[in-house]
C-alpha positions as CSV (number, residue, x, y, z in Angstrom):
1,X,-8.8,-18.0,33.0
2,X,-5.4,-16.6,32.3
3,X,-5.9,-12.5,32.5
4,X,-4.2,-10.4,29.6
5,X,-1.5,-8.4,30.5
6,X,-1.4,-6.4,27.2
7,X,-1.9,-6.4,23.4
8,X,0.4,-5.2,21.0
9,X,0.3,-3.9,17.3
10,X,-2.3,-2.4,15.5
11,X,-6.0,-4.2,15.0
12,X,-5.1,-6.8,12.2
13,X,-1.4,-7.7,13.6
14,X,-2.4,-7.8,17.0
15,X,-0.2,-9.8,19.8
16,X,-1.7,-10.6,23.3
17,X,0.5,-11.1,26.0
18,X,-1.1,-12.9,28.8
19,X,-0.3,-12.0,32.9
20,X,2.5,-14.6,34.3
21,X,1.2,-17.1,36.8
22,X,2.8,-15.9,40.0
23,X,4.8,-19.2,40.7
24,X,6.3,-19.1,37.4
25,X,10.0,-19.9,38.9
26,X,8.4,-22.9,40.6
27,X,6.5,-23.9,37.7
28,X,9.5,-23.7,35.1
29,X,11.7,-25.8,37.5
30,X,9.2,-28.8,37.8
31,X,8.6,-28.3,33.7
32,X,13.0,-28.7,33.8
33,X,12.8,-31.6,35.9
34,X,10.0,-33.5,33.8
35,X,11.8,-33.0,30.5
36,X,15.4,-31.7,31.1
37,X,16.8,-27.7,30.6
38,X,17.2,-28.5,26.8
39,X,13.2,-28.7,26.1
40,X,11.7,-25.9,28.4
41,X,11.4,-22.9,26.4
42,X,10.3,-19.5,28.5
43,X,12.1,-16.8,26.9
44,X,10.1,-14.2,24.6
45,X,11.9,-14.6,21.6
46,X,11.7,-18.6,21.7
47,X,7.7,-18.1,23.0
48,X,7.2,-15.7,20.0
49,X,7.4,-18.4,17.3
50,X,4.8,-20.3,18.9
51,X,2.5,-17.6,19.2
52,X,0.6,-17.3,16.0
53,X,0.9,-18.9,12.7
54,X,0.2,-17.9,8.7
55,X,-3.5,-17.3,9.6
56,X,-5.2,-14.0,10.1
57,X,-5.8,-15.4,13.8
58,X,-4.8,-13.3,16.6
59,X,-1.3,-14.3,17.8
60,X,-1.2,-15.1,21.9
61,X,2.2,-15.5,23.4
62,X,2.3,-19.1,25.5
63,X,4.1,-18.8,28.8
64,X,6.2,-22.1,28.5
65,X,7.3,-24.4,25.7
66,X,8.0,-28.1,27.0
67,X,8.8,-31.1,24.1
68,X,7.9,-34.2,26.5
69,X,9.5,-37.5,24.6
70,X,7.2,-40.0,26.3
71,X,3.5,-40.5,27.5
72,X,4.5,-40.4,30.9
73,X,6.2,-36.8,30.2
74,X,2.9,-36.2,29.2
75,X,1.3,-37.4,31.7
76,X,3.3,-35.3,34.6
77,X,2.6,-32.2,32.5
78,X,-0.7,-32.9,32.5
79,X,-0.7,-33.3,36.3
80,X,1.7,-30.1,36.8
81,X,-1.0,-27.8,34.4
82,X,-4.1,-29.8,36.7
83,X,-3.0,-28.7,39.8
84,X,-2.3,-25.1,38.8
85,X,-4.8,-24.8,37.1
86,X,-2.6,-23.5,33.8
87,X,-4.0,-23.8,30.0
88,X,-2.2,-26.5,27.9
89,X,-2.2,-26.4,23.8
90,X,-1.1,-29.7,22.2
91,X,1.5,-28.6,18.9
92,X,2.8,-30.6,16.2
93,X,3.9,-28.7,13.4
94,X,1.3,-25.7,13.6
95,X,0.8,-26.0,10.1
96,X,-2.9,-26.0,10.2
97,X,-5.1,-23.2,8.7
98,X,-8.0,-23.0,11.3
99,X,-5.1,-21.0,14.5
100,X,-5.8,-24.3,16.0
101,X,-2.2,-24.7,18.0
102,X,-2.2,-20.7,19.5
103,X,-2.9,-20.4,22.7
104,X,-5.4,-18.2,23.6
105,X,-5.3,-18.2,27.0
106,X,-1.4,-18.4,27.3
107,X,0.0,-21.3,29.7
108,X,1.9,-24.3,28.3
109,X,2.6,-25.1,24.7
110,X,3.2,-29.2,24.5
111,X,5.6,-29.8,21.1
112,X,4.9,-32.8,20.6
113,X,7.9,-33.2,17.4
114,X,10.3,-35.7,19.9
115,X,7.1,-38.3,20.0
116,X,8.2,-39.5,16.7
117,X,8.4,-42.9,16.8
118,X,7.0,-45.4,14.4
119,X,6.2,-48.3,16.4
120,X,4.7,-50.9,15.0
121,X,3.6,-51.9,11.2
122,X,1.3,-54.8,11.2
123,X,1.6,-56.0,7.9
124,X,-0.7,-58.6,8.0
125,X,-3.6,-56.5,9.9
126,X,-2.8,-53.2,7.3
127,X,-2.2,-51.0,10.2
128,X,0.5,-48.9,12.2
129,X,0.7,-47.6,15.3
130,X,2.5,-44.4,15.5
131,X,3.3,-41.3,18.0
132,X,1.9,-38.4,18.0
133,X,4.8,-36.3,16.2
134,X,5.0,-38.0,13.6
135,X,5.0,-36.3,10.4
136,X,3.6,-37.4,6.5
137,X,6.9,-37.2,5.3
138,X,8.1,-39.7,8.4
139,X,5.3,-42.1,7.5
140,X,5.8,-42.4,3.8
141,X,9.7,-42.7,4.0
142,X,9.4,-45.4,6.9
143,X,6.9,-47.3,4.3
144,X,8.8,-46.8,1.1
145,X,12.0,-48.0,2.6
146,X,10.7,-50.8,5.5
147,X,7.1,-51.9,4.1
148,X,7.3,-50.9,0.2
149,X,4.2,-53.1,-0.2
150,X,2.4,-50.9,1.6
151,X,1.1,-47.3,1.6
152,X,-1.0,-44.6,4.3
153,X,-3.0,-41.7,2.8
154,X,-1.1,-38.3,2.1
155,X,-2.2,-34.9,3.0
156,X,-2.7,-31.6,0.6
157,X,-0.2,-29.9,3.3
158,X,3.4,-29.9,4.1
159,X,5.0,-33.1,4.3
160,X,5.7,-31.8,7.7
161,X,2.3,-31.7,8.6
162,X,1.8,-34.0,11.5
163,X,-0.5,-37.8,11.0
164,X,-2.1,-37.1,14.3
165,X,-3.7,-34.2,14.4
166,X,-4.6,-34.6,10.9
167,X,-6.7,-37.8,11.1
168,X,-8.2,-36.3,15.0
169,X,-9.0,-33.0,12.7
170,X,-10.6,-34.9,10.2
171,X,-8.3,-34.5,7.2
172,X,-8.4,-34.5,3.1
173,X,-6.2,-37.0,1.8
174,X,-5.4,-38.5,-1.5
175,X,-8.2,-41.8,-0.6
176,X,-10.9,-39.5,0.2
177,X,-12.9,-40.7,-2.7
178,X,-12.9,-44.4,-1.1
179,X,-12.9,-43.7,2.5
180,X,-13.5,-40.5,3.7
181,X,-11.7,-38.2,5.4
182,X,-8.5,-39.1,8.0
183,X,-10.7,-40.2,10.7
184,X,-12.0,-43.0,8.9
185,X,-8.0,-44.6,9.4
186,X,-8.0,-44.2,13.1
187,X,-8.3,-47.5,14.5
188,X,-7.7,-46.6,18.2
189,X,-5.8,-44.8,20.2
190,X,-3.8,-43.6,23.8
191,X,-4.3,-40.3,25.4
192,X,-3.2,-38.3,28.5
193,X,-6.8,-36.8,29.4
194,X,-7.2,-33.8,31.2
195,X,-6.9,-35.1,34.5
196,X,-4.0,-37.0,33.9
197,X,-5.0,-40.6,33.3
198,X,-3.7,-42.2,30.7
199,X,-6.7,-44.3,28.5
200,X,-6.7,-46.2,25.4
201,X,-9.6,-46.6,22.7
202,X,-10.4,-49.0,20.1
203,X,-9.8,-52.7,19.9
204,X,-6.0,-52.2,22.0
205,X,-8.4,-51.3,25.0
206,X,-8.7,-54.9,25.4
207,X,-6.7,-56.9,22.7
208,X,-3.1,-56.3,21.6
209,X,-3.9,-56.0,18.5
210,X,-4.9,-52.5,17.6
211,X,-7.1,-53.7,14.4
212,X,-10.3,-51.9,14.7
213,X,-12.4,-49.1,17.0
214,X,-15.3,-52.3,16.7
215,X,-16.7,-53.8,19.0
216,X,-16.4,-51.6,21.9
217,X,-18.5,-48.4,22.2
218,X,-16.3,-45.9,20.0
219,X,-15.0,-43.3,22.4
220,X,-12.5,-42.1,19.5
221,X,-15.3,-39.3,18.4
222,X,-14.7,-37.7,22.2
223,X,-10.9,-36.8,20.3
224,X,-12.2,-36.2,16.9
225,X,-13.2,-32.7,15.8
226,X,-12.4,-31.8,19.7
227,X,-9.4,-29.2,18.8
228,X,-7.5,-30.7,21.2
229,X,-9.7,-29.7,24.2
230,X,-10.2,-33.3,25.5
231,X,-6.8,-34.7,26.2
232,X,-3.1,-34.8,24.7
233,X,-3.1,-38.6,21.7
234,X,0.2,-40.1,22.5
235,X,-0.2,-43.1,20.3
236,X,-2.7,-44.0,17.2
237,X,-3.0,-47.2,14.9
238,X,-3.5,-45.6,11.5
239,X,-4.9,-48.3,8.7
240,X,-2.9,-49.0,6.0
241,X,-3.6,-50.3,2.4
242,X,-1.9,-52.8,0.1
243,X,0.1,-50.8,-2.5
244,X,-1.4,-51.0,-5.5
245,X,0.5,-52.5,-8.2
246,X,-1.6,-50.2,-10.9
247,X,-1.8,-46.8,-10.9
248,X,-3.3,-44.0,-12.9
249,X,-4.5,-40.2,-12.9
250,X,-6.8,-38.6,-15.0
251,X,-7.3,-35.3,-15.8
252,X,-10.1,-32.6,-17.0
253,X,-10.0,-28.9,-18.1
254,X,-12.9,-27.5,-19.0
255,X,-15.4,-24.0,-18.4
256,X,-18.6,-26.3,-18.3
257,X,-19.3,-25.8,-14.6
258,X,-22.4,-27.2,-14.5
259,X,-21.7,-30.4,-16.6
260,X,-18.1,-30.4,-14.6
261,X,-20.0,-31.0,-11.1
262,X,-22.6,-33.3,-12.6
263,X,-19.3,-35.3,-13.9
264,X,-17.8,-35.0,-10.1
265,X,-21.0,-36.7,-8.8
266,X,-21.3,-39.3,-11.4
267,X,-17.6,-40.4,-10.9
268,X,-18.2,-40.2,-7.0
269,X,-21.5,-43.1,-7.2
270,X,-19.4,-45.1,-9.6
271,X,-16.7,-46.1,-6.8
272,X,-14.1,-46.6,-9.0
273,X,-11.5,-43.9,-7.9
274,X,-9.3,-43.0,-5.0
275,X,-9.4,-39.6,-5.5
276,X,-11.9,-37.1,-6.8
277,X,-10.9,-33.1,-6.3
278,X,-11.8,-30.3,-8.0
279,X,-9.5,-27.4,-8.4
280,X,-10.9,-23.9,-9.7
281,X,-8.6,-21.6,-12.2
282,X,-7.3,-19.6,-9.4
283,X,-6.2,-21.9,-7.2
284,X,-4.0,-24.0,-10.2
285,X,-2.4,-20.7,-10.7
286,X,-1.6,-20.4,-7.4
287,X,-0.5,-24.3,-7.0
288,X,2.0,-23.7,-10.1
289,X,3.5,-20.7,-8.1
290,X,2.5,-18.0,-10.3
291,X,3.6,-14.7,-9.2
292,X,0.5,-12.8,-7.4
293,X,1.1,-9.9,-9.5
294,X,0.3,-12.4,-12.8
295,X,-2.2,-15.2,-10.9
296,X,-4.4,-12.1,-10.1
297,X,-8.1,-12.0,-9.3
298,X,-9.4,-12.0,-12.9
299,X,-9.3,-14.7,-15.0
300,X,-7.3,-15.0,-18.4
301,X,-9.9,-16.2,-21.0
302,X,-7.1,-19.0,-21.8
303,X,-7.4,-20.8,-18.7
304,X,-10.0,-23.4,-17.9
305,X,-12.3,-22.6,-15.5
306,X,-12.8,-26.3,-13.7
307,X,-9.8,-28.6,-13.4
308,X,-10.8,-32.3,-12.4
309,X,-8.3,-34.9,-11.3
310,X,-8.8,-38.6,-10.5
311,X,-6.5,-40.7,-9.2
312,X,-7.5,-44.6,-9.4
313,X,-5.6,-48.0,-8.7
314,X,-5.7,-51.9,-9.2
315,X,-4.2,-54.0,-6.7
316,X,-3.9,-57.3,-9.1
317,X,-4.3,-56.5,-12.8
318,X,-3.6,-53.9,-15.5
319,X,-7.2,-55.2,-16.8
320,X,-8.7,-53.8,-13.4
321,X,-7.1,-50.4,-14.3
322,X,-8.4,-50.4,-17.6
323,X,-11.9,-51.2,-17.2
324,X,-12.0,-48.1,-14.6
325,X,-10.2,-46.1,-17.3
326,X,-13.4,-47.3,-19.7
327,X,-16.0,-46.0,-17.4
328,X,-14.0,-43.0,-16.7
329,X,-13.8,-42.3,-20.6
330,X,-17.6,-43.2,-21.1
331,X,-18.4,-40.2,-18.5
332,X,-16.7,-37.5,-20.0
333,X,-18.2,-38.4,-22.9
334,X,-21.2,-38.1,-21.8
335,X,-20.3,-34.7,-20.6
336,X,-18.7,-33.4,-23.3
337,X,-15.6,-32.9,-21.2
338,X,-12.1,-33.3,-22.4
339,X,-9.9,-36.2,-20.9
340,X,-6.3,-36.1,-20.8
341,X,-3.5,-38.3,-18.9
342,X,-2.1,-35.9,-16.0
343,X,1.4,-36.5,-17.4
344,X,0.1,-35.0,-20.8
345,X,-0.9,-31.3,-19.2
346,X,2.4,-29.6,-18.3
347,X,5.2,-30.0,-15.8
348,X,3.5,-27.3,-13.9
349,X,0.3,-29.3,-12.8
350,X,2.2,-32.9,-12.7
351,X,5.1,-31.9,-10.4
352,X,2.3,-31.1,-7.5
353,X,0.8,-34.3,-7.8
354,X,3.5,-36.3,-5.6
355,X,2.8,-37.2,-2.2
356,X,3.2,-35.5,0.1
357,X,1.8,-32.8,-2.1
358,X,3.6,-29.4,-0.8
359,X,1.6,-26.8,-2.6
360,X,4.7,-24.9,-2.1
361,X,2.9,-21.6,-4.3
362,X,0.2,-20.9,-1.9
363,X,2.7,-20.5,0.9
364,X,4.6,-18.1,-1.3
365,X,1.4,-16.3,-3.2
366,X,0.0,-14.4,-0.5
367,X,3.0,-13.5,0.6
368,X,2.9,-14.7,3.9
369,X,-0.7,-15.3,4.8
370,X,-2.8,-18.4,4.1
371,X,-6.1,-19.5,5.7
372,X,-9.5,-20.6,4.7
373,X,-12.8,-22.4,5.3
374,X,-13.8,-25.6,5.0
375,X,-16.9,-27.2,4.9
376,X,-18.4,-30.3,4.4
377,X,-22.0,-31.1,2.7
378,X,-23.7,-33.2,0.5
379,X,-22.0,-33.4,-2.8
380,X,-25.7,-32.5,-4.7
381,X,-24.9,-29.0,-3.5
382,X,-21.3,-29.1,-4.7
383,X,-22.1,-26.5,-7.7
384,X,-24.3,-24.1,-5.5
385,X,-21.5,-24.4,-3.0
386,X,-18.8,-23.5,-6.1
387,X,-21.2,-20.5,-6.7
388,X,-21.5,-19.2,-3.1
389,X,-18.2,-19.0,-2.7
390,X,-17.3,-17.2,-5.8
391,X,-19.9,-15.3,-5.1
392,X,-18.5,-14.0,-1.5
393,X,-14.9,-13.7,-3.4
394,X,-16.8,-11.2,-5.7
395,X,-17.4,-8.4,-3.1
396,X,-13.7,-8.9,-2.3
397,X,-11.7,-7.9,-5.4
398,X,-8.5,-7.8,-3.8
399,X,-8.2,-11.8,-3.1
400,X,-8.1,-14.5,-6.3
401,X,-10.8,-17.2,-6.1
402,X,-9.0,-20.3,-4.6
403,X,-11.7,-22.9,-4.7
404,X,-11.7,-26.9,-4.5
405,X,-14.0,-29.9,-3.7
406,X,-13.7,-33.3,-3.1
407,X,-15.7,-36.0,-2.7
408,X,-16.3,-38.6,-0.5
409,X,-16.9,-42.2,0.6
410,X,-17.6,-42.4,-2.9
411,X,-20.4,-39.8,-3.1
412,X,-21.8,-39.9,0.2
413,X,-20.8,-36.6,0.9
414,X,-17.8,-33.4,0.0
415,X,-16.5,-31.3,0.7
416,X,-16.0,-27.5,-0.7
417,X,-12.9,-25.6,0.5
418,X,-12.0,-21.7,-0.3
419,X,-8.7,-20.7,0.2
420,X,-7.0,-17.4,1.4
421,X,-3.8,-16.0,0.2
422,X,-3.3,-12.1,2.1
423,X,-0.5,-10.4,2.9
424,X,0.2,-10.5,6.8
425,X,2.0,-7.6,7.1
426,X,-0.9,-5.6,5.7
427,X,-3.1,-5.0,8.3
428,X,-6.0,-3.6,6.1
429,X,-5.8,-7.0,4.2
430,X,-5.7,-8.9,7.3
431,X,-9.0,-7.4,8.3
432,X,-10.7,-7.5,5.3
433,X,-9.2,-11.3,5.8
434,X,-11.4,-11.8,8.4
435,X,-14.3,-10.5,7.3
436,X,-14.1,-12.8,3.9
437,X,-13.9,-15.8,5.9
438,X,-17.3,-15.0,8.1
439,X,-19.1,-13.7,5.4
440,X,-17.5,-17.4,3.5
441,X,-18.7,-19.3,7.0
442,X,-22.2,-17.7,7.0
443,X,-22.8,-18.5,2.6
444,X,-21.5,-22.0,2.9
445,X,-24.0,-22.9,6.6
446,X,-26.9,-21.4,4.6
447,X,-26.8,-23.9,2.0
448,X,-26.3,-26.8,4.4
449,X,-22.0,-26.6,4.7
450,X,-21.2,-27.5,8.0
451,X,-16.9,-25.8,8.2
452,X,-14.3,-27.6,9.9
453,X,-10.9,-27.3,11.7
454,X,-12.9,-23.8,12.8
455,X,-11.5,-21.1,14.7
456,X,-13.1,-19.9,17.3
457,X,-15.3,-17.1,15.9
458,X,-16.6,-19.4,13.1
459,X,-16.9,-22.1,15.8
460,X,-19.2,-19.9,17.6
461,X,-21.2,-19.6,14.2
462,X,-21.3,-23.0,14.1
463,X,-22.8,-24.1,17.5
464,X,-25.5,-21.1,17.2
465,X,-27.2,-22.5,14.2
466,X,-26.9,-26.4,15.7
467,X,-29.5,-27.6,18.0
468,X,-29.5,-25.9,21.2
469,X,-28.9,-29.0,23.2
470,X,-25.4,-30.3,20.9
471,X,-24.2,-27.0,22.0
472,X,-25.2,-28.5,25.6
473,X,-24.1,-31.7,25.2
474,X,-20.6,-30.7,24.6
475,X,-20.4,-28.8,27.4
476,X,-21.4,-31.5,29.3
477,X,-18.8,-33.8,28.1
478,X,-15.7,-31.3,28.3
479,X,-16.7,-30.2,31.4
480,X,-16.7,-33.5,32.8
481,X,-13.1,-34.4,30.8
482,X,-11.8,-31.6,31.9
483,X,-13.2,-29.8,35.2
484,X,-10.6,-27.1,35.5
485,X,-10.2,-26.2,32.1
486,X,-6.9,-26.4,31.0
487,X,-6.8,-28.2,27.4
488,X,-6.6,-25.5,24.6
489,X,-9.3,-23.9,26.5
490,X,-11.8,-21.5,24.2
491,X,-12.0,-23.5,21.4
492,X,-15.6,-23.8,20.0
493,X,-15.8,-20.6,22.2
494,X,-16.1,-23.5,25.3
């Protein structure tokens, strides 16, 4: 374990600066010669940007920045860190809001932005296989402009936002409602594991055609979820869907909580949308960039309390798309909630609905700070969910509610999400920051939540309330990947 030298700043904008391996000359020379001078980073001020992110995680300063271009770079860092026994932290676009990418043990940040290759579209077989930098807005450009007939799922992040770690962290995208979450698109995979082998999963283990995780034994689960503690994903086939030549989005407002999340799970079961999310007051204020000083923490009476959108498609007909649009109409009636066409509610909902959506407000609203928890569950307790979260927001006056679900697999299960806008250079709110987000954590597990893309404290919270011997079991496994403990080491407080 890499030993702390010092920490900086008061509690709440704390920066820990980890001790200096003692061959770091040698180190930084064989780093040069892997990559070239132009992508080895070890100077503070180049380190510093790497070392924390918009959450209220603690910042840790790496020791080295290397942006490898191949698998083989990869590969050879892997080696290098293996031998001596120095942490690495796979990067993309550090964009995520669980502190995934900072290094809490120091050693080697890999920037993975120069892997961004697409490298094959199998139109035929609906799938992709892509590097590991690539970004939404590389994928959806690429499509638009080389396979217009075709479309991937889009993120509610940047459009810089990396595919990768996305779909390995499980992601929300906008075919949640009909799939699941990001993982359900992986269909295989390359990685540099910790040792320095490089492996493939899926179908392309054996085939050249990278069409499916089936039949093999699935191995892709020991990269999902993982943080980035079992290896460094070089490549990953990403399924793809027709483009549908019918689209449509629908929208509710209403302050009918109870009859809004009965709609949610009607609409879910009658597998008819792409899309299901829930938004909460607070959070379309924030969305539409409302100044934090208007969007506050109390509600204006004029706003609707439960904003529903759906997003729904037909791949042959404009029949198709009506007959959803009939069952979508016959459900709000039936809960007395108002249905309008999203292009009918104001420029300031619509223009966030293109994909990549870039929420640009919440990255402005806090100012600065953004995290949150995320948790998935069944969606029969998405309104107790709703209410334990508001509930945690009301002992914490300071922050607006920023609540949203979605559903999943068509009602198999949700998820329920609470966002976090602070202001980072405030330490008090930073602390109180953190506290919101255990006493969020501990609410949501009571009722059955299980959070995700979890830094380590709530990881910890996690693995103490699962079965004694998954804790075990995962030790087994990453201690077995990786003996000496180099990939993002700490995560899931392994």
């Amino acid at each position: 374990m890499v030993e702390i030298e010092k920490t900086v700043g008061e509690e709440g904008k704390e920066l820990v600066i980890h001790k200096k391996i003692p061959n770091h000359g040698a180190v930084l020379k064989e780093l040069i010669d892997i990559v070239g001078e132009d992508y080895v980073m070890d100077g503070s001020a180049s380190l510093f940007v790497y070392s924390g992110d918009m959450t209220e995680n603690v910042a840790h300063m790496p020791e080295f920045v290397v942006a490898p271009i191949t698998a083989d770079e990869v590969q050879k860092i892997i080696l290098l860190a293996n031998r001596e026994k120095i942490p690495v932290v796979p990067f993309v676009s550090g964009s995520n809001l669980g502190g995934l990418a900072i290094p809490l043990e120091g050693g080697i940040i890999v920037d993975l932005k120069r892997m961004n290759k697409i490298l094959e579209v199998n139109e035929r077989d609906l799938y992709a296989i892509i590097e590991a930098g690539v970004t939404f807005a590389d994928i959806k450009d690429y499509l638009d402009k080389n396979h217009p007939n075709l479309v991937y799922t889009y993120t509610y992040a940047t459009p810089a936002a990396g595919v990768v770690p996305n779909a390995l962290l499980e992601g929300l995208v906008t075919l949640s409602a009909k799939y699941g979450a990001t993982v359900a698109f992986i269909n295989g995979l390359e990685a540099v594991l910790p040792t320095g082998e490089i492996v493939k999963v899926g179908s392309c283990a054996t085939s050249k055609y990278w069409f499916s995780r089936n039949p093999l034994p699935d191995l892709v689960g020991l990269f999902t979820s993982w943080q980035g503690m079992t290896g460094i994903v070089t490549k990953l086939a990403i399924q793809l869907d027709p483009k549908p030549a019918y689209t449509g989005i629908k929208m509710i407002m209403s302050d009918e909580v109870h009859e809004s999340f009965q709609l949610m799970e009607e609409l879910g079961r009658a597998q008819i949308l792409d899309n299901l999310i829930m938004f909460n007051w607070g959070l379309v204020l924030a969305v539409i960039q409302m100044p934090r000083e208007v969007a506050g923490s109390e509600k204006d009476e004029a706003s609707p309390t439960i904003y529903l959108e759906m997003d729904y498609s037909a791949i042959n007909t404009i029949k198709e798309l009506e007959a959803k649009e009939e069952i979508i109409e016959t459900l709000a009636k039936k809960y007395e909630c108002g249905l309008w066409d999203y292009k009918d509610v104001g420029d300031g909902i619509t223009k966030v609905l293109d994909v990549p959506m870039t929420f640009a407000g919440l990255f402005t609203h806090g100012p600065g700070g953004l995290t949150w928890i995320g948790a998935y569950g069944p969606c029969s307790q998405y309104e107790t969910a709703y209410n334990v979260a508001n509930e945690v927001f009301s002992r914490h006056p300071r922050f607006t509610p920023w609540l949203y679900a979605k559903t999943f697999k068509h009602g198999h299960f949700g998820a329920m999400r609470t966002l976090i806008g602070f202001d980072r250079s405030n330490a008090e709110e930073v602390r109180e920051t953190r506290e919101l987000m255990r006493e969020m954590a501990k609410g949501l597990m009571d009722i059955g939540y299980i959070p995700y893309k979890t830094p380590v404290e709530i990881s910890e919270m996690v693995l103490k309330r699962s079965d004694p011997n998954f804790a075990l079991f995962m030790k087994k496994i990453k201690n077995a990947l990786d003996p000496n403990r180099i990939m993002n080491p700490g995560r899931w407080g392994l």
